[in-house]
N, C-alpha and C positions, 0 to 999 in steps of 0.2 A: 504494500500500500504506500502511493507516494506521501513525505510530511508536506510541513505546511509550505518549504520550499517547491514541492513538485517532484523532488526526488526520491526514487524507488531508494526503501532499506534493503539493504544487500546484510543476510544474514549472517552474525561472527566468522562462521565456517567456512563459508562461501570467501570474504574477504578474505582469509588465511589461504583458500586458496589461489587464490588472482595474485597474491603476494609473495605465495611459493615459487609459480607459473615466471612471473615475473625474475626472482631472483635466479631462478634457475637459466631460464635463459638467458641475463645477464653474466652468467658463470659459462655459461655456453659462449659467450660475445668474447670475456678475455682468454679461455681454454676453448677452441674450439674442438681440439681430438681428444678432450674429457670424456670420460665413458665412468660408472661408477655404477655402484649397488643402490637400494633405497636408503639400506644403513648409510653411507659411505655419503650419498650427497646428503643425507640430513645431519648426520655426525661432523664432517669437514665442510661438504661445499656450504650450507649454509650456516653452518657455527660462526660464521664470522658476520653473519647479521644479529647475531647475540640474542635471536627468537628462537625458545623452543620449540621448536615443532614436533608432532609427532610422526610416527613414518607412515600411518596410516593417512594420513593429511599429505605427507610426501607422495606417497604412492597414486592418491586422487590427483595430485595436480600433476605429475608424470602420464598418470592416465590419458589425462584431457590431451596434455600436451602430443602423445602421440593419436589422438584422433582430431588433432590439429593441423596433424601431420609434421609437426617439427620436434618431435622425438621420435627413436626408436626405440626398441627392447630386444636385446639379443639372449640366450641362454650361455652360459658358460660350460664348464667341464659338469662342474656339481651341481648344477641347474638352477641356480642364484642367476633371477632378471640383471642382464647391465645396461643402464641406458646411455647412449647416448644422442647426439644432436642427429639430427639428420641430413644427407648431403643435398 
């Protein structure tokens, strides 16, 4: 429902993930051949935005991002997702 501005509230969750989406792509802009786990970007690539995230929160916005189409997901040996950017 929009407030009194006219602006749609965008729920907490939602926003965490626009802001996940966001960072991660930015990580993607200065590492472009970044490839990592869900752990591994939520633990490093975005530890340095000093938000905790969850990786379930990580993993929705890695989702979106590859039906974006600008992630992908590979399987490794042990079958742990790695994502990276897309070419």
């Amino acid at each position: 429902m929009p407030n009194r501005m006219g602006y749609r509230r965008v729920p907490l969750e939602q926003r965490d993930i626009v802001l996940i989406k966001r960072d991660i792509l930015s990580y993607f802009k200065s590492n472009p051949n970044a490839a990592d786990s869900v752990e591994g970007i939520t633990n490093f690539w975005l530890a340095r935005t000093r938000v905790n995230y969850t990786q379930e929160s990580v993993r929705e916005a890695l989702e979106q991002l590859i039906n974006e189409g600008e992630v992908v997901a590979s399987s490794n040996p042990s079958g742990t997702l790695i994502y990276s950017k897309k070419n």
